[in-house]
Backbone as CSV, one residue per row, in Angstrom:
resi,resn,N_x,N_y,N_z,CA_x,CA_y,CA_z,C_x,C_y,C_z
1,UNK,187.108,100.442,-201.297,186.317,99.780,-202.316,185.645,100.845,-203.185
2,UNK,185.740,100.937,-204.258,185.433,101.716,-205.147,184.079,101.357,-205.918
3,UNK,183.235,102.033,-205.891,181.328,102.049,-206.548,181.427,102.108,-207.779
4,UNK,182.632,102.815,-208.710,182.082,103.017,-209.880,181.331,104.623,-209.924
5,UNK,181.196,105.624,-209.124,180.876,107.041,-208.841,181.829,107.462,-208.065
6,UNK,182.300,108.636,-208.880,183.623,109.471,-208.500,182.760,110.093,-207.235
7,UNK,181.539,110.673,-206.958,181.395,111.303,-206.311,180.793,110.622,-204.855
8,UNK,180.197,109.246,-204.876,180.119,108.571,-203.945,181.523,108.289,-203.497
9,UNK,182.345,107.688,-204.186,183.700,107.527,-203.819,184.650,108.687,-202.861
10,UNK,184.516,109.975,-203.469,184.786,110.701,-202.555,184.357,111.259,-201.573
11,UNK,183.108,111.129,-201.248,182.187,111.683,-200.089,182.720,109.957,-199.416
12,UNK,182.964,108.962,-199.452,183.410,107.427,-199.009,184.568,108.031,-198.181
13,UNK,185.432,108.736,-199.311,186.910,108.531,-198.801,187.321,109.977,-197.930
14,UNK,186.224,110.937,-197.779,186.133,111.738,-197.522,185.537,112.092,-195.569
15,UNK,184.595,110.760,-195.583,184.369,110.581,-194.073,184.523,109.567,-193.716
16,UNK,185.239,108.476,-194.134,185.709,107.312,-193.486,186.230,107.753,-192.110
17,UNK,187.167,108.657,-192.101,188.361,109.087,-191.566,188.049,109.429,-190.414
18,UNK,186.731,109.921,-190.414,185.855,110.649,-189.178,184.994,109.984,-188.358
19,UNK,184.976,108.568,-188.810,184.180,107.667,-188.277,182.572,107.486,-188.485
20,UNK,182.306,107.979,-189.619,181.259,107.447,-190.354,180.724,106.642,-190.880
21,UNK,179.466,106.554,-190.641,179.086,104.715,-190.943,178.239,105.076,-192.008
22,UNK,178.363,103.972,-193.481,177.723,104.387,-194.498,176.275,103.175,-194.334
23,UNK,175.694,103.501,-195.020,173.714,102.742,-195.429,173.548,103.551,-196.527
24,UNK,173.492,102.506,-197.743,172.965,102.820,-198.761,173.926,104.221,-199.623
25,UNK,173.290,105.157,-199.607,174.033,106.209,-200.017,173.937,107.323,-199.071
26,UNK,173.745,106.713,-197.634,174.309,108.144,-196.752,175.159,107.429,-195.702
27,UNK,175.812,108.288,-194.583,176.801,108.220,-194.176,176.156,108.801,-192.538
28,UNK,176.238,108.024,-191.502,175.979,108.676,-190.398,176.842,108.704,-189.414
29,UNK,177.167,109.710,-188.849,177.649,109.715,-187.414,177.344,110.244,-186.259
30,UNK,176.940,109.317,-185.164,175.878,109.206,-184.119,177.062,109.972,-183.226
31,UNK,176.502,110.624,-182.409,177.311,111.817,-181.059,175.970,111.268,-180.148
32,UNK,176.487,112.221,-178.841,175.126,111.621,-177.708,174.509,113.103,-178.301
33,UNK,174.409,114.245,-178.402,173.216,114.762,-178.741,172.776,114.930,-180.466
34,UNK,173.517,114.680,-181.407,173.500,114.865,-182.765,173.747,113.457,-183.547
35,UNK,172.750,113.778,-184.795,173.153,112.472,-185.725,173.548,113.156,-186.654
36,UNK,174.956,113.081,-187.295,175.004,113.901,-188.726,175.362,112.861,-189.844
37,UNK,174.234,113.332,-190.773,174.026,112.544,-191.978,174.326,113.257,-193.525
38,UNK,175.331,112.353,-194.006,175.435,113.121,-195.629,174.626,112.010,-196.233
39,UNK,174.094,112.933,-197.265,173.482,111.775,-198.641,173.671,112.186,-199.529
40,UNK,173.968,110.969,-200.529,174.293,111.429,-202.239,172.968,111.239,-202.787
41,UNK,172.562,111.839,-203.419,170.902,111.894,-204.159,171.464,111.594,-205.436
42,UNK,170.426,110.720,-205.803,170.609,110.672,-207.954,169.382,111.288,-208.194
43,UNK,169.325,112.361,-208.836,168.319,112.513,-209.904,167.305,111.749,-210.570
44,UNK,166.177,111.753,-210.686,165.525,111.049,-211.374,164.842,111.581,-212.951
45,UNK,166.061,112.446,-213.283,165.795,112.753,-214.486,166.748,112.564,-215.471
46,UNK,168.253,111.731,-214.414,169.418,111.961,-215.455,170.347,111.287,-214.410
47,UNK,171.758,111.590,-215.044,173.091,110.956,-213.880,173.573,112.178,-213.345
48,UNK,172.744,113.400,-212.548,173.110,114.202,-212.048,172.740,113.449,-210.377
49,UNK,173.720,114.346,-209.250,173.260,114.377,-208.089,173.429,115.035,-207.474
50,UNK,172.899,115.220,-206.009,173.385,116.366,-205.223,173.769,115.717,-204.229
51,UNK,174.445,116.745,-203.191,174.835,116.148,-201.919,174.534,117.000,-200.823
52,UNK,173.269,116.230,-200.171,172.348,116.964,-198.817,173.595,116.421,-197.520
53,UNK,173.318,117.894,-196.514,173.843,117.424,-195.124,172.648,117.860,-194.753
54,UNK,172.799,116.909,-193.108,171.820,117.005,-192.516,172.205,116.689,-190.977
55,UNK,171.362,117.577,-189.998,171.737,117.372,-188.592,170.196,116.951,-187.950
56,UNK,170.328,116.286,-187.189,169.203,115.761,-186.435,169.511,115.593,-184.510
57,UNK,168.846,116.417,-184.469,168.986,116.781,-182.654,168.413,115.846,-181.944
58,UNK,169.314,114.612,-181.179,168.511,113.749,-180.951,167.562,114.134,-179.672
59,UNK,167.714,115.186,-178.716,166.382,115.650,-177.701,165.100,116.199,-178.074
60,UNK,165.219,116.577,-179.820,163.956,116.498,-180.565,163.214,115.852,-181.308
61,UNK,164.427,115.367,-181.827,163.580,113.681,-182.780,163.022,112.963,-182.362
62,UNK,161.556,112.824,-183.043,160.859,111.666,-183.144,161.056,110.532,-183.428
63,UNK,162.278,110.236,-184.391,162.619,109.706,-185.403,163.983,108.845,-184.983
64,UNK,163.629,107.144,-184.548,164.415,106.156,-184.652,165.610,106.364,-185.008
65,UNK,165.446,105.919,-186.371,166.396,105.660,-187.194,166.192,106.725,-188.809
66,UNK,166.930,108.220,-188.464,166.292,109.221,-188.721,167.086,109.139,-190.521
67,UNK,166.409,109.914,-191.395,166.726,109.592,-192.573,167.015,111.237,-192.648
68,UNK,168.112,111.644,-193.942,168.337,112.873,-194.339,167.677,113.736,-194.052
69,UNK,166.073,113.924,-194.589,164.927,114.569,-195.032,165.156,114.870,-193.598
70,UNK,165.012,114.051,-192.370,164.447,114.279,-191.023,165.188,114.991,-190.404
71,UNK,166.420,115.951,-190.904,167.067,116.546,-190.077,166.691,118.063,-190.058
72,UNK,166.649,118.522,-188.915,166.520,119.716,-187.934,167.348,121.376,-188.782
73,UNK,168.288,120.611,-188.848,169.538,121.421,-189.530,169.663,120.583,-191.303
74,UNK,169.348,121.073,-192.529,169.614,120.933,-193.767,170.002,121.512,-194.829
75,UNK,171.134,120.797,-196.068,172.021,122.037,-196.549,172.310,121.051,-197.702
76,UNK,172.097,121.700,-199.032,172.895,121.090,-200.080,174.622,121.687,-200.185
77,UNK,175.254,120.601,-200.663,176.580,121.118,-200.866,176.717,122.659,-201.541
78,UNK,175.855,122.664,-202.511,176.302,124.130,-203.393,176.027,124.896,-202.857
79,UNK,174.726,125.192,-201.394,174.386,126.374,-201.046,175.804,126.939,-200.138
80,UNK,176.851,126.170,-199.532,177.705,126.469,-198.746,178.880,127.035,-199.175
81,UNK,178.822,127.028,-200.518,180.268,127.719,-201.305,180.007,128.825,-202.174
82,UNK,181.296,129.034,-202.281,181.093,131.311,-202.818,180.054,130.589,-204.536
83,UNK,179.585,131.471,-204.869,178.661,131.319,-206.392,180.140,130.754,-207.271
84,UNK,181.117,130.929,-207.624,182.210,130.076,-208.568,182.601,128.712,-208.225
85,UNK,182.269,128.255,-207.125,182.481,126.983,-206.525,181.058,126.519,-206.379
86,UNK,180.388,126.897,-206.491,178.902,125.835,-206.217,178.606,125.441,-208.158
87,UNK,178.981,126.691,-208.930,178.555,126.637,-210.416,179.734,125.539,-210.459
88,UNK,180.889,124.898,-209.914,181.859,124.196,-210.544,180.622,122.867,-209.925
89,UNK,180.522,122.813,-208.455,179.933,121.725,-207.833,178.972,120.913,-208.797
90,UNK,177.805,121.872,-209.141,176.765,121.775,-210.219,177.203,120.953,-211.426
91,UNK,178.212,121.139,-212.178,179.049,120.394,-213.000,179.593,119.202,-212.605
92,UNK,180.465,119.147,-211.629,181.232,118.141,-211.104,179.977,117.172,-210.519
93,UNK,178.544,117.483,-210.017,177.699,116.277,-209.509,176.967,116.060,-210.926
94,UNK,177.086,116.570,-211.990,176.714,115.787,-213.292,177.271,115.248,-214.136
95,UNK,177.077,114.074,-213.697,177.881,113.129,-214.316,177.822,112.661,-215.880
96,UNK,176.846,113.433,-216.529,176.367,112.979,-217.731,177.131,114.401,-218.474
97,UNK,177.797,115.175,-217.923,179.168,116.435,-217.891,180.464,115.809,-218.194
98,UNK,180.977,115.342,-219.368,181.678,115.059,-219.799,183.388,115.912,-219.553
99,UNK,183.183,116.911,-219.318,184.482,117.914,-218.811,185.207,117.318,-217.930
100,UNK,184.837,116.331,-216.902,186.024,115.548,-216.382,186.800,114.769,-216.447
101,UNK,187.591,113.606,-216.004,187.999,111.942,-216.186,187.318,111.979,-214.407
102,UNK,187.113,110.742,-214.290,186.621,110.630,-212.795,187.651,110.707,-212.402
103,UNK,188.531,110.748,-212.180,189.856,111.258,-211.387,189.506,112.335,-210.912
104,UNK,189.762,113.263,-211.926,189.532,114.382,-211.726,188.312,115.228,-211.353
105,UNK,187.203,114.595,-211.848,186.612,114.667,-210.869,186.017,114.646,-209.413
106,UNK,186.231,113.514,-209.298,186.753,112.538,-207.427,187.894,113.764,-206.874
107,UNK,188.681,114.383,-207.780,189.680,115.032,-206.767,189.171,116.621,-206.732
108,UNK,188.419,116.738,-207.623,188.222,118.104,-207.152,186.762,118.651,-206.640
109,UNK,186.163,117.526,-206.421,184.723,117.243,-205.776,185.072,117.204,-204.229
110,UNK,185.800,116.011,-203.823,186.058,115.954,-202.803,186.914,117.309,-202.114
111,UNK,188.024,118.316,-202.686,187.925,119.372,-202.277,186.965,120.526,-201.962
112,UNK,185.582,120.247,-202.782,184.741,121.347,-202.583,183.554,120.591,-201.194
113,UNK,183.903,119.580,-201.202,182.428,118.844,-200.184,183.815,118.920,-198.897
114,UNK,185.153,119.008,-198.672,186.095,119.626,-197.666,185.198,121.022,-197.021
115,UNK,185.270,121.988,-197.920,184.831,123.302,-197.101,183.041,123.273,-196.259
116,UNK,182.316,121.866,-196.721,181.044,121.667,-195.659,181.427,121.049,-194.564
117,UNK,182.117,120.558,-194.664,182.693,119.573,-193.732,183.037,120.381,-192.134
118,UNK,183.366,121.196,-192.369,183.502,122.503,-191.324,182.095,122.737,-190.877
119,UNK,181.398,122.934,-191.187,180.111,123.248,-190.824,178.920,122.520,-190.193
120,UNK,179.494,121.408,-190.741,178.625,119.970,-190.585,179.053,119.834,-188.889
121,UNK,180.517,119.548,-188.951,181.502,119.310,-187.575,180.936,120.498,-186.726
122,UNK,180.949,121.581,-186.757,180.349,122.065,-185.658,178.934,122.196,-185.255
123,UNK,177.826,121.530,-185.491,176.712,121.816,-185.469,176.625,120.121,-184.975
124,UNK,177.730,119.967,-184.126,177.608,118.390,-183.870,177.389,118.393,-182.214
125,UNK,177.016,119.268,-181.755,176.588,119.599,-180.690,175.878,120.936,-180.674
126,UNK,174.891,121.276,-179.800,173.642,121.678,-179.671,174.258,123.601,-179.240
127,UNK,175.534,123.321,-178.726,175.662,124.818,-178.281,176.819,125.257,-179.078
128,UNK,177.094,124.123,-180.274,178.167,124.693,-181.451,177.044,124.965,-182.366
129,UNK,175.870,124.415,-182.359,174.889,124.799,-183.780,174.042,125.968,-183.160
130,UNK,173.867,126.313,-181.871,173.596,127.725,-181.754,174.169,128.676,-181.726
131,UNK,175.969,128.543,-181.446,176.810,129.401,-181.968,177.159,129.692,-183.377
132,UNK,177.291,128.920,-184.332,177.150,128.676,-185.296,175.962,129.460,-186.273
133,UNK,174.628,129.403,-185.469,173.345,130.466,-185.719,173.705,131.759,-185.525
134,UNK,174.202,132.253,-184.126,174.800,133.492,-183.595,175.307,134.357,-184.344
135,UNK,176.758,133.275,-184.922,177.524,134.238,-185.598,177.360,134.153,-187.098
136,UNK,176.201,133.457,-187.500,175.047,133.459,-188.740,176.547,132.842,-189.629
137,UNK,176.679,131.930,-189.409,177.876,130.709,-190.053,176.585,129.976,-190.426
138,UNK,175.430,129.468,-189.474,174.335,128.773,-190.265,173.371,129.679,-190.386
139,UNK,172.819,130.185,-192.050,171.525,130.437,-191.996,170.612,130.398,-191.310
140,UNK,169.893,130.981,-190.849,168.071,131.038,-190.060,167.155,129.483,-191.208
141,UNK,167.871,129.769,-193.021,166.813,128.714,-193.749,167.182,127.815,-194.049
142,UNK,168.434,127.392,-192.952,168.491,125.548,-192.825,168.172,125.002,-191.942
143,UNK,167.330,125.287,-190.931,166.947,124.570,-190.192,165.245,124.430,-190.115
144,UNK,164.697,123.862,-189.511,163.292,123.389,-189.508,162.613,124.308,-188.378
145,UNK,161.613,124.358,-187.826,161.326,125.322,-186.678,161.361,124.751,-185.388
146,UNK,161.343,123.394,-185.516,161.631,122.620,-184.115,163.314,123.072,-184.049
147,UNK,164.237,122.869,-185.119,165.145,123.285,-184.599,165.454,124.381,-184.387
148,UNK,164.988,125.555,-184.614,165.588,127.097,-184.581,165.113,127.303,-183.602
149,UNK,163.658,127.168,-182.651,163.697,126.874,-181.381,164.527,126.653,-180.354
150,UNK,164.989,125.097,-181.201,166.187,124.856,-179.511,166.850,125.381,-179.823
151,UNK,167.581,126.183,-181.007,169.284,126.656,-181.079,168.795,128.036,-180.609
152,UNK,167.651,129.259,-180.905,167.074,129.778,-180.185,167.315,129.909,-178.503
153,UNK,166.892,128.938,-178.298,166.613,128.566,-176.895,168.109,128.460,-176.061
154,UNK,168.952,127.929,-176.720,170.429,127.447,-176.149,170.955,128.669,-176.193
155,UNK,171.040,129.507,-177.719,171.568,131.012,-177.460,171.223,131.726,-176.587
156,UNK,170.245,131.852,-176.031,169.478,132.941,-175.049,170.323,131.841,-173.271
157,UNK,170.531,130.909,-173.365,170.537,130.162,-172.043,172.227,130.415,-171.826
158,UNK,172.699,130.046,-173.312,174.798,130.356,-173.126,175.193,131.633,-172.083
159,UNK,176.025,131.416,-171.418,177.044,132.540,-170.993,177.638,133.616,-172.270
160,UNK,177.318,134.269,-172.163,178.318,135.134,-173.146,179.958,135.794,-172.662
């Protein structure tokens, strides 16, 4: 079913596949220790958006029914790609950027939100997102301090 946004559409057609459940404009998928959540943000200055990931550790959350903001682990799409692919991203989530057809947009959006997708997937358990820290695949400044703690904590506890 198609929204009418190339870029909701492809972040749609992009984790269906993986078993993601959409609300509103994010997308969750519940594991027994991780919730991982994408959201499409609109701007409130224009028809631009971004696209936040987010991990939420469920042995630390406070938080029910946890929303983007509330995750442990957080990352806009552009910070995860080389500087020529985040400056395309930047374009391709503004939609008021006439340089595309939504086709083409939808197809080459959804290739660049592919290379988070890797990142997201391993930080879907507690001793892939401290490996993941280890071998500094995730930044030290996406996560919150409750989480750098436990991934902290799990690195120092792993077998090496």
């Amino acid at each position: 079913m198609s929204s009418n946004n190339p870029i909701v559409d492809a972040v749609a057609d992009s984790l269906k596949p993986h078993g993601f459940r959409k609300n509103a404009r994010s997308w969750y998928l519940e594991s027994p220790e991780t919730i991982l959540i994408v959201n499409v943000q609109k701007s409130q200055f224009g028809n631009q958006f971004y696209l936040n990931c987010s991990v939420v550790f469920r042995s630390i959350s406070t938080v029910a029914r946890p929303k983007e903001y509330h995750g442990d682990i957080r990352f806009r799409l552009e910070s995860v790609l080389s500087p020529s692919e985040a400056e395309l991203c930047v374009k391709l989530l503004n939609l008021e950027n006439e340089l595309f057809s939504d086709e083409e947009r939808q197809a080459k959006f959804a290739g660049l939100f592919a290379r988070a997708l890797p990142l997201l997937f391993r930080c879907r358990t507690e001793a892939g997102a401290a490996e993941a820290l280890f071998c500094k695949a995730l930044p030290d400044w996406m996560l919150n301090r409750a989480g750098a703690e436990l991934l902290h904590r799990a690195a120092t506890c792993s077998p090496t």
